[in-house]
C-alpha distance (Angstrom), angle and dihedral (degrees) to the residues before:
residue distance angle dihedral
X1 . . .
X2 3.88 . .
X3 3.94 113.7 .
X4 3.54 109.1 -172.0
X5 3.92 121.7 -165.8
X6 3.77 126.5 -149.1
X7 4.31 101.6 -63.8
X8 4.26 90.5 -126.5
X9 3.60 86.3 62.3
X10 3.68 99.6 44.2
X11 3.73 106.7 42.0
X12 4.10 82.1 55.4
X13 3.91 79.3 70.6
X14 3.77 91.5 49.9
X15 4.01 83.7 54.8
X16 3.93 99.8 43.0
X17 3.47 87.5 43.2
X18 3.60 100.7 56.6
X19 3.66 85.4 44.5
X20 3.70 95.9 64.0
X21 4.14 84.0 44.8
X22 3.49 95.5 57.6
X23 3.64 97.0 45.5
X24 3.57 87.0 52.6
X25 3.71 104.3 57.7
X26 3.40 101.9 48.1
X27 3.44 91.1 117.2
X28 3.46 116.9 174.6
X29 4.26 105.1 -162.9
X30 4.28 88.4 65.2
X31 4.18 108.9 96.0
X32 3.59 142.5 -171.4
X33 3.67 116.3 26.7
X34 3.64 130.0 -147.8
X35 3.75 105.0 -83.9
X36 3.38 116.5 -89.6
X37 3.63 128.1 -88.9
X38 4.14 125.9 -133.3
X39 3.97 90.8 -99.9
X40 3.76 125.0 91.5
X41 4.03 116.6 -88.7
X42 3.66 111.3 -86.5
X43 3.75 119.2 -89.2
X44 3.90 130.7 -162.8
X45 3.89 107.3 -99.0
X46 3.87 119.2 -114.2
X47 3.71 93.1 -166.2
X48 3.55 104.8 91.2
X49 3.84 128.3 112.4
X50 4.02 111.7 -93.6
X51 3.97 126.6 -138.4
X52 3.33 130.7 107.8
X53 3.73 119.5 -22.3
X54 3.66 115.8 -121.2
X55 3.87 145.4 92.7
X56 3.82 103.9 -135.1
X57 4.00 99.4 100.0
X58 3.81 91.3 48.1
X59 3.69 100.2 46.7
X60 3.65 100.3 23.1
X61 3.84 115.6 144.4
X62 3.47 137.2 158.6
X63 3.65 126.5 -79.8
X64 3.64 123.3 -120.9
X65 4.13 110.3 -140.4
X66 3.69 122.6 -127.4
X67 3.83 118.8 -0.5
X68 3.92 107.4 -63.0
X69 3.67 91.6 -119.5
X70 3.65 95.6 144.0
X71 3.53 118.2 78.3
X72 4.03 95.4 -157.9
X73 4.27 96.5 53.2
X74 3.79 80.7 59.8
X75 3.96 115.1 105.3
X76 3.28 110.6 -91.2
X77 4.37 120.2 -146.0
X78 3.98 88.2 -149.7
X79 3.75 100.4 48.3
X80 3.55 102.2 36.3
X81 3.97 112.8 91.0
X82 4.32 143.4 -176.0
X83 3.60 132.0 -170.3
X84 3.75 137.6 175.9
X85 4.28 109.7 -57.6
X86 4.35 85.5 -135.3
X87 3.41 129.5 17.4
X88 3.78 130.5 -54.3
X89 3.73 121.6 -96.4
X90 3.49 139.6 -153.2
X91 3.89 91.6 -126.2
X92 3.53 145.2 -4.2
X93 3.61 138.6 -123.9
X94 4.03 115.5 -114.1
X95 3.88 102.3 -116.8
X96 3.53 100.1 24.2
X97 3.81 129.2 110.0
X98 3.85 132.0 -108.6
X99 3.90 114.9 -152.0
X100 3.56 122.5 -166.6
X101 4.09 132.5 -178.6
X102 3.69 123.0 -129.9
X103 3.70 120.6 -155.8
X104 4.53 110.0 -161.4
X105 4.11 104.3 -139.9
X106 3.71 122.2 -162.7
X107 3.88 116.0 -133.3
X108 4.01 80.1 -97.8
X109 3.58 88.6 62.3
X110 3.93 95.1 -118.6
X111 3.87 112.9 135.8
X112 4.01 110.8 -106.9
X113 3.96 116.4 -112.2
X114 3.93 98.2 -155.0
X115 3.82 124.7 39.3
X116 3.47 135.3 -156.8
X117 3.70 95.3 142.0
X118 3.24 122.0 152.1
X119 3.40 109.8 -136.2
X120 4.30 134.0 165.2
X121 3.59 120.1 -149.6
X122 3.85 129.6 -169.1
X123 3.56 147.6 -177.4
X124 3.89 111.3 -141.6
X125 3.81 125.0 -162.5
X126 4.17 96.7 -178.9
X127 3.69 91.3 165.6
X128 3.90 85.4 54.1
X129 4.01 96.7 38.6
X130 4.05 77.4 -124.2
X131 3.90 129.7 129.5
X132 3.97 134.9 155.6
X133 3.96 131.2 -162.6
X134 3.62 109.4 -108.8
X135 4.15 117.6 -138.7
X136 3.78 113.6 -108.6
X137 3.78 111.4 -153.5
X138 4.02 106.2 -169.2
X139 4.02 115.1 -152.3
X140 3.47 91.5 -168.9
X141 4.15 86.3 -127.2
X142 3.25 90.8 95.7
X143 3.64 98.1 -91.4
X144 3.78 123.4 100.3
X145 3.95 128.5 -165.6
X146 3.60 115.9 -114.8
X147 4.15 115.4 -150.5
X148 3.93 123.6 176.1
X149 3.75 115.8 172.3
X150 4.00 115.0 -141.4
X151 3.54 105.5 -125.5
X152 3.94 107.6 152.0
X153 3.80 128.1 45.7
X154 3.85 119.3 -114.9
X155 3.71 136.0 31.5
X156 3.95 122.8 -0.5
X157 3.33 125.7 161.5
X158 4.43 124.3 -166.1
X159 3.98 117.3 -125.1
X160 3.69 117.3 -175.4
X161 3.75 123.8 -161.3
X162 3.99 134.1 -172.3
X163 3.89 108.1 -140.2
X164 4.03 92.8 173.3
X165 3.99 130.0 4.5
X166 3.43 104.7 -137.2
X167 3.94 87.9 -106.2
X168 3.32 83.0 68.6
X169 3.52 100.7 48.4
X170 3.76 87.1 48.8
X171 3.90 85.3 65.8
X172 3.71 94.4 52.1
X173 3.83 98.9 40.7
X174 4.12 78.8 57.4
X175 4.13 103.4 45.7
X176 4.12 87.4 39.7
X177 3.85 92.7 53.2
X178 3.82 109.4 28.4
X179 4.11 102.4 23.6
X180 3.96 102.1 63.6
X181 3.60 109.1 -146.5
X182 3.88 126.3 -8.6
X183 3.79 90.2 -159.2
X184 3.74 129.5 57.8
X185 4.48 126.7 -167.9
X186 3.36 125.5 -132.1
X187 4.02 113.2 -126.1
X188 4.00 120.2 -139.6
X189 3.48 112.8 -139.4
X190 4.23 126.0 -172.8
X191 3.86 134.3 -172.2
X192 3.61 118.4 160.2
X193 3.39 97.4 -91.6
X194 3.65 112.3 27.6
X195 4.05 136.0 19.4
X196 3.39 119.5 -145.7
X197 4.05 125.5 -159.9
X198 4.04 125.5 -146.1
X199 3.78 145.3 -179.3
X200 4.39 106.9 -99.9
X201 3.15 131.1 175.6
X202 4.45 148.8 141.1
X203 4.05 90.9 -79.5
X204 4.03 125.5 49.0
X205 3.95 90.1 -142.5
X206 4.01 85.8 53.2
X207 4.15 84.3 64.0
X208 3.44 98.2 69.6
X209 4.02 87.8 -130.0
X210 3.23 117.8 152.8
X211 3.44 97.9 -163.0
X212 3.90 140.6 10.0
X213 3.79 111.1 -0.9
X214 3.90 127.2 -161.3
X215 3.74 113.9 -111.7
X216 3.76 127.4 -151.4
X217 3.58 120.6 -163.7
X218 3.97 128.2 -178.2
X219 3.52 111.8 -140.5
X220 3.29 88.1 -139.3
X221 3.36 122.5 56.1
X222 3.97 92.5 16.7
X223 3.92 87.8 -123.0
X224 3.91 115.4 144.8
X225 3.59 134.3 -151.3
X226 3.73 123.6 -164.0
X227 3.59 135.0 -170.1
X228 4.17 134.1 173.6
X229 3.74 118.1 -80.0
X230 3.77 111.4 -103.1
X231 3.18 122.8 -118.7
X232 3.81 103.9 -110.7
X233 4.16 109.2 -9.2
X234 4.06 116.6 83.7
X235 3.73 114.3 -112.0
X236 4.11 101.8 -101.4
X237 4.03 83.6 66.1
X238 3.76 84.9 83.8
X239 3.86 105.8 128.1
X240 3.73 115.5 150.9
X241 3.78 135.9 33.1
X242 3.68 137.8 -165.1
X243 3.84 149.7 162.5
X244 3.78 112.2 -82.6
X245 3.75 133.5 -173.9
X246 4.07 125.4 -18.2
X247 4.17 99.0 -123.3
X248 3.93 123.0 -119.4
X249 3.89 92.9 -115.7
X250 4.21 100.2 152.8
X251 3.18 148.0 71.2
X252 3.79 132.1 -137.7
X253 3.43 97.4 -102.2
X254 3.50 95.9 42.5
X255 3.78 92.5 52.5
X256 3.88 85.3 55.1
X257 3.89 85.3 61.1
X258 3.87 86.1 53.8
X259 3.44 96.9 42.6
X260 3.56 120.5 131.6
X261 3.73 100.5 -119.9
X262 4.06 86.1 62.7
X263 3.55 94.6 31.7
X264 3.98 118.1 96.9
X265 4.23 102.6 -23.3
X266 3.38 126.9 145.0
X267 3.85 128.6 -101.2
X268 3.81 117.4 -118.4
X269 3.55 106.0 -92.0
X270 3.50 109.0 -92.9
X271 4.14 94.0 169.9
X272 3.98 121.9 68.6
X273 3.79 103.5 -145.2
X274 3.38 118.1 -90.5
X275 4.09 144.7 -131.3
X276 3.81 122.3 -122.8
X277 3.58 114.6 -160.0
X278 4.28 119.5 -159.5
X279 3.49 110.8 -118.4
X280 3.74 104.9 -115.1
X281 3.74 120.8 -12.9
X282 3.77 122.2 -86.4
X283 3.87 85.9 25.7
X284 3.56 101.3 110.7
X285 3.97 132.7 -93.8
X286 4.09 93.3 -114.2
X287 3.88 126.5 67.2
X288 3.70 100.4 -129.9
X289 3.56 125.2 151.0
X290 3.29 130.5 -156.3
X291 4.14 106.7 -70.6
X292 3.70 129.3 -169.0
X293 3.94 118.0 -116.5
X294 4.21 101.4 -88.3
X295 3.32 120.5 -101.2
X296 3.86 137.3 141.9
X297 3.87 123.2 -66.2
X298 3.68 91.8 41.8
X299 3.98 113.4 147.9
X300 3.35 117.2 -118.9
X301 3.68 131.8 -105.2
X302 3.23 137.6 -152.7
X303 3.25 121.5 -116.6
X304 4.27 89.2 33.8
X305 3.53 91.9 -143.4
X306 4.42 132.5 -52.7
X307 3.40 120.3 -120.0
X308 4.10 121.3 -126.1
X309 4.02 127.9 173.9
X310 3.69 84.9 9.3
X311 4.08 94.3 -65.2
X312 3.71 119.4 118.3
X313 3.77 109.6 -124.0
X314 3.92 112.5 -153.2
X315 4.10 116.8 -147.7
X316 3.65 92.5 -160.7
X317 3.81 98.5 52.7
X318 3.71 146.2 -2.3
X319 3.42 106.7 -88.1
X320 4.09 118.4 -161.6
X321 3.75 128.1 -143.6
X322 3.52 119.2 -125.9
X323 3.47 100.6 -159.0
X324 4.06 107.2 166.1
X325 3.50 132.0 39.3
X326 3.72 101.6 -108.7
X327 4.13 84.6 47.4
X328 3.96 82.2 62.9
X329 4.16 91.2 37.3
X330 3.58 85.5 62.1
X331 3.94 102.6 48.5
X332 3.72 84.7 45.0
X333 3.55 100.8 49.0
X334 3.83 116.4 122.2
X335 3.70 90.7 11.3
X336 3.86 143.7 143.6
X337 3.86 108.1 -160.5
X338 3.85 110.1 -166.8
X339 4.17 105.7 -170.6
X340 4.13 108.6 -172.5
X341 3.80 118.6 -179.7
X342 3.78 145.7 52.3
X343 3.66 140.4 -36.8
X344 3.84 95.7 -68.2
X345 3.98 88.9 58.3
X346 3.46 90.3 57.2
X347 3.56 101.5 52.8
X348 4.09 78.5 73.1
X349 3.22 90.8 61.3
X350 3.75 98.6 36.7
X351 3.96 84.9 56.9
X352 4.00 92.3 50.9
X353 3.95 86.1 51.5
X354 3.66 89.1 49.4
X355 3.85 97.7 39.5
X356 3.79 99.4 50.9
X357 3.42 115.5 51.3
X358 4.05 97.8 -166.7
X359 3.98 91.2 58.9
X360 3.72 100.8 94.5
X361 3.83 119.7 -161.1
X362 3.57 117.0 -135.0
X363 3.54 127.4 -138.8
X364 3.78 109.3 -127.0
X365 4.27 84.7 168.2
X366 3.89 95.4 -121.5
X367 3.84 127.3 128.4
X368 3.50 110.5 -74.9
X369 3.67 105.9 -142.1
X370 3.63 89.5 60.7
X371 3.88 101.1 28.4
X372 2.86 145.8 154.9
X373 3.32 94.3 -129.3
X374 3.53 131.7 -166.5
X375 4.20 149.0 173.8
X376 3.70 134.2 173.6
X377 3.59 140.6 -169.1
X378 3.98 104.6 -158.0
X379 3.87 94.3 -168.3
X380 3.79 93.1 59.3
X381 4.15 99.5 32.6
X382 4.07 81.6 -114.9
X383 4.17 109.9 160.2
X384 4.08 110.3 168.9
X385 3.84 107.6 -171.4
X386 3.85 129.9 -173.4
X387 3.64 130.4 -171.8
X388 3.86 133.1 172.3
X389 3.60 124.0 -120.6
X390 3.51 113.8 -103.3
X391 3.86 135.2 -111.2
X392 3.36 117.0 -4.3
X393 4.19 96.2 62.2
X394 3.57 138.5 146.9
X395 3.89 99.5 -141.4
X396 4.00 145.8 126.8
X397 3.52 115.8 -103.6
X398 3.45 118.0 -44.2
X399 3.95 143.7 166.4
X400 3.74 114.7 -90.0
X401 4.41 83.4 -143.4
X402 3.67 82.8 69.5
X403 3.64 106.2 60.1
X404 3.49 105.1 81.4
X405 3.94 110.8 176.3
X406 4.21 112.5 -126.6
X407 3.32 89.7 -117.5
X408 3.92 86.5 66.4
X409 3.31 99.9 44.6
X410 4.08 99.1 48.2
X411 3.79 85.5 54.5
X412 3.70 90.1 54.9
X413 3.84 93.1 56.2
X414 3.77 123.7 91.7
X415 3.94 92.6 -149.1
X416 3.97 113.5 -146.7
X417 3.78 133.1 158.2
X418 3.97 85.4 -81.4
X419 3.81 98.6 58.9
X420 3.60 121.4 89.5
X421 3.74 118.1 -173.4
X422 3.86 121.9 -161.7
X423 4.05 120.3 -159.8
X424 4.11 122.2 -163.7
X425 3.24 116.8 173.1
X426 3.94 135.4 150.3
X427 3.65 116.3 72.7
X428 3.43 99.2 84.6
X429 3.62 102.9 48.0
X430 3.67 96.1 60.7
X431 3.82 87.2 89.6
X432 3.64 91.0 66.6
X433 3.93 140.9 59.1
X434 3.73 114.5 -84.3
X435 4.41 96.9 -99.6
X436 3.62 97.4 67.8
X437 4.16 93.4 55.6
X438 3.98 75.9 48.6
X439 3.72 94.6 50.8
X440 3.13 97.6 49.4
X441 4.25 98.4 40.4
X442 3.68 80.9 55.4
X443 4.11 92.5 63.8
X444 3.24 90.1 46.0
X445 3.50 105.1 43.2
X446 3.97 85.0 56.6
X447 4.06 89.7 59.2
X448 3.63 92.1 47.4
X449 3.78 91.0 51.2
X450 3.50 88.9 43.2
X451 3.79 98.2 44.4
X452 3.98 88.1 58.9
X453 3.70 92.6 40.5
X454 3.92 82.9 70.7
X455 3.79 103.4 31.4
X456 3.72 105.2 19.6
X457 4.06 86.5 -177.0
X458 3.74 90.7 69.3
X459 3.66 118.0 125.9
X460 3.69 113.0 -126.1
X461 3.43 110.6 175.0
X462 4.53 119.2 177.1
X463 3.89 122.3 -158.6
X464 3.73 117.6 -166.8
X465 3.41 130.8 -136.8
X466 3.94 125.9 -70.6
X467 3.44 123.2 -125.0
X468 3.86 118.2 -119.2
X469 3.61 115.8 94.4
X470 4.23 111.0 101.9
X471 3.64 90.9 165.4
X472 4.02 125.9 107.7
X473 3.36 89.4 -110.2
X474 3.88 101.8 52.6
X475 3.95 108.1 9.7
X476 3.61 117.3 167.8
X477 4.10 91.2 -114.6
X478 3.64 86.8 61.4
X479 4.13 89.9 48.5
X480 3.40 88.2 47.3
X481 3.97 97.1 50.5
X482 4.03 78.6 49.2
X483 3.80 99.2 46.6
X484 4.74 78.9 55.0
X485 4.09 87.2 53.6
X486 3.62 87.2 49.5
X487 3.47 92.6 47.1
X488 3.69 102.1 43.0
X489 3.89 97.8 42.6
X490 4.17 98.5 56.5
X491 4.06 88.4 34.0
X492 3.68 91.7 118.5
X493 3.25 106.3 35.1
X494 4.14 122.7 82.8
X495 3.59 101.9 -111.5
X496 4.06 120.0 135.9
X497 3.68 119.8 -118.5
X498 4.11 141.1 -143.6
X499 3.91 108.9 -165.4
X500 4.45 83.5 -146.5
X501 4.13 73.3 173.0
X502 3.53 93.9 77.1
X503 3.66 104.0 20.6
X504 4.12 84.4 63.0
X505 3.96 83.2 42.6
X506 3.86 116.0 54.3
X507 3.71 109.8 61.2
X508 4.08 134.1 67.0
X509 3.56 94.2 -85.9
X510 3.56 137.6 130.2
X511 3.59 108.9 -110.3
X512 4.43 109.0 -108.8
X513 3.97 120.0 175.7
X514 3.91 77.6 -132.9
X515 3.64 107.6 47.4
X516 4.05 113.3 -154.5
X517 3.83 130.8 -111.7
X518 3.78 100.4 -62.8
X519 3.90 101.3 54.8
X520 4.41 86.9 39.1
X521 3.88 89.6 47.9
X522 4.13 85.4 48.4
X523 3.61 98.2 47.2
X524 4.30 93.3 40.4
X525 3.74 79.0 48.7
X526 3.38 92.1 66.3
X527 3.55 101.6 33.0
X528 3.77 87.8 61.4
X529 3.88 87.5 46.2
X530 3.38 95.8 64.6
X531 4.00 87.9 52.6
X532 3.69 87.5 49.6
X533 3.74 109.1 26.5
X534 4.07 86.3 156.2
């Protein structure tokens, strides 16, 4: 389903955008701001990518006609069908392409006149542990084209599911851009003889304040933070923060357009599994052409990669495997690793821990879900760090000293050919409208560009998203919506990429937010190739 436009074009969105944003949270009731760091005060970037200055090409989807009020014009998972676009055959050329046509069903049966579905589509090899994403072109008739490239030899077989009907993605298109936030924070607050708690969160309206709020801006990114006043202790009292309540955001009909038994089932099959024949024998049982070592600045392609016998195969490089620990000890040699995001980005570094016995982590007494985190291996001048993103995150109680913003912590780093830096971010910005995941990709994208500017052999690697939320508060259209900020914002700078959107998408599992030890080992795998590409 993703339709990317030319990158010029689209980061000069990112920059109108964030113009609008700014503009409209200059609000001038919130007082006394953190105090002020030793760097300069924040200034607007002039670094981004001109053109012209909206959002539509990068986030375009399909409209949904009238209002979706009835439950049976919605597209339906059982009535909705595909089959081959030409006739079966008894086999199919290695290399080659299979196309299929989906037809979108209400639960009357009726074939749909508009799309925006969102629909997955795979090709799965279980025999050879292998699948691929399939590209899903939308006609917006109701019909969508169905393409599967053919990249292993033997059995394969198409499965089709609907994650939203496009009533459904009417509803989240609505709460993500008109409802604000559908989470609030709670905000820790200490004197010494009381501690008092409030609502926080990226918007003062989002508080529930009905006065002055406290504002919180880092000095380096320019990002702020608000929360309610308390009732008695002064604003720089604020100690602790955590998440607070999950915000009543739907109605009952919408919630029975997100309701499970809609949400994410499989089509009927509509395919009989097929046979892939190798091209000419002694040539090989995978189609893989000649790739270039990886490393970053690589274009993208599309599919990212397949996976077969369980090992992720990247099309726009050739990835290694690092299958034993001193195979990773000696990619990792010498090496700073920063890791900066959410939970998913520290399952990487969870499965180096875990991996490689000899890196040690070190207890630095902090709260673990949030970090930091850090291991070492002393012999091999090894140090593995992780760090969560800052303000906005889903998390138990935790010290407001340890959430450093990205921003921060790139401009702490002195870069070099033996720095690697690791960005996740996405999860936690599905609970809010589209500009503050641009607001903040917009600090951030400054200290990356920055950070090569003075060490242009810095290692800046960017993971995507997973798949795995269906909820209103973290659907997969609104990861995927993320996953083309990501995309569009870095575009033009040479950072290396892992697609986690389809590595946590193309095989017979269930979808998880935190995928297990197969898709991590993948996606490290690469990581680490792109430190080692030789």
């Amino acid at each position: 389903m993703e339709q990317f436009a030319g990158y010029k074009i689209l980061m000069a969105g990112l920059v109108f955008l964030v113009s609008i944003f700014y503009f409209k949270i200059s609000w001038p009731d919130s007082t006394i701001p953190q105090p002020p760091g030793p760097r300069p005060a924040y200034q607007p970037s002039d670094l981004l990518p001109e053109g012209i200055f909206n959002l539509t090409h990068l986030l375009y989807w399909p409209l949904t006609p009238g209002d979706g009020g009835d439950f049976l014009a919605s597209t339906s998972p059982q009535t909705s069908t595909y089959n081959l676009r030409e006739p079966a055959q008894a086999s199919y050329a290695l290399g080659d392409h299979l196309e299929a046509v989906l037809v979108a069903r209400d639960h009357r049966g009726r074939p749909k006149t508009h799309g925006g579905d969102l629909f997955r589509a795979q090709l799965l090899g279980p025999v050879q542990k292998a699948g691929v994403p399939g590209d899903i072109q939308d006609l917006e008739n109701g019909t969508y084209l169905l393409s599967f490239p053919l990249l292993w030899a033997g059995q394969a077989q198409v499965q089709v599911r609907l994650i939203h009907s496009s009533e459904a993605v009417g509803v989240l298109r609505r709460i993500w851009r008109e409802k604000g936030a559908t989470v609030d924070f709670k905000g820790y607050f200490r004197g010494e003889k009381a501690e008092e708690t409030v609502v926080c969160n990226v918007d003062p309206q989002w508080t529930g304040a009905k006065g002055p709020t406290c504002q919180y801006r880092d000095v380096h990114s320019g990002e702020l933070w608000f929360c309610a006043r308390p009732p008695t202790l002064p604003c720089d009292s604020l100690v602790g923060h955590s998440s607070g309540r999950y915000l009543k955001v739907t109605t009952l009909h919408d919630e029975s357009l997100l309701a499970w038994k809609v949400t994410d089932k499989m089509l009927p099959q509509g395919i009989s599994a097929i046979q892939i024949r190798t091209a000419a024998p002694g040539k090989g049982s995978l189609a893989l052409s000649p790739r270039p070592p990886c490393h970053p600045g690589l274009p993208a392609s599309k599919p990212s990669g397949f996976y077969h016998q369980g090992v992720w195969h990247s099309l726009s490089c050739s990835g290694r495997s690092f299958p034993t620990a001193d195979s990773v000890l000696g990619c990792l040699a010498g090496r700073e690793v920063h890791m900066m995001g959410d939970s998913t980005l520290r399952q990487w570094w969870e499965y180096l821990r875990d991996t490689v016995p000899s890196l040690k982590p070190v207890d630095l007494h902090v709260t673990y879900q949030t970090g930091p985190l850090m291991a070492v291996d002393t012999s091999r001048s090894i140090v593995l760090h992780w760090r969560a993103h800052g303000w906005p995150l889903r998390s138990l109680r935790t010290p407001v000293a340890s959430l450093h913003s990205v921003a921060q912590e790139l401009g702490g780093l002195a870069g070099g050919p033996h720095t690697v830096v690791v960005l996740g971010l996405g999860a936690h910005f599905t609970t809010f409208p589209p500009s503050i995941f641009v607001r903040r990709l917009t600090g951030i994208r400054e200290a990356v560009a920055a950070l090569l500017a003075r060490e242009p052999l810095t290692l800046v690697v960017i993971k995507l998203a997973n798949t795995g939320y269906k909820s209103v508060y973290g659907s997969d259209w609104f990861t995927l919506q993320l996953n083309r900020l990501l995309r569009a914002a870095f575009a033009d700078l040479r950072v290396a990429w892992v697609d986690a959107w389809e590595m946590t998408s193309s095989l017979a599992l269930p979808d998880n937010i935190h995928p297990g030890r197969l898709i991590v080992r993948n996606e490290v795998d690469l990581l680490l190739s792109f430190i080692c590409p030789t």
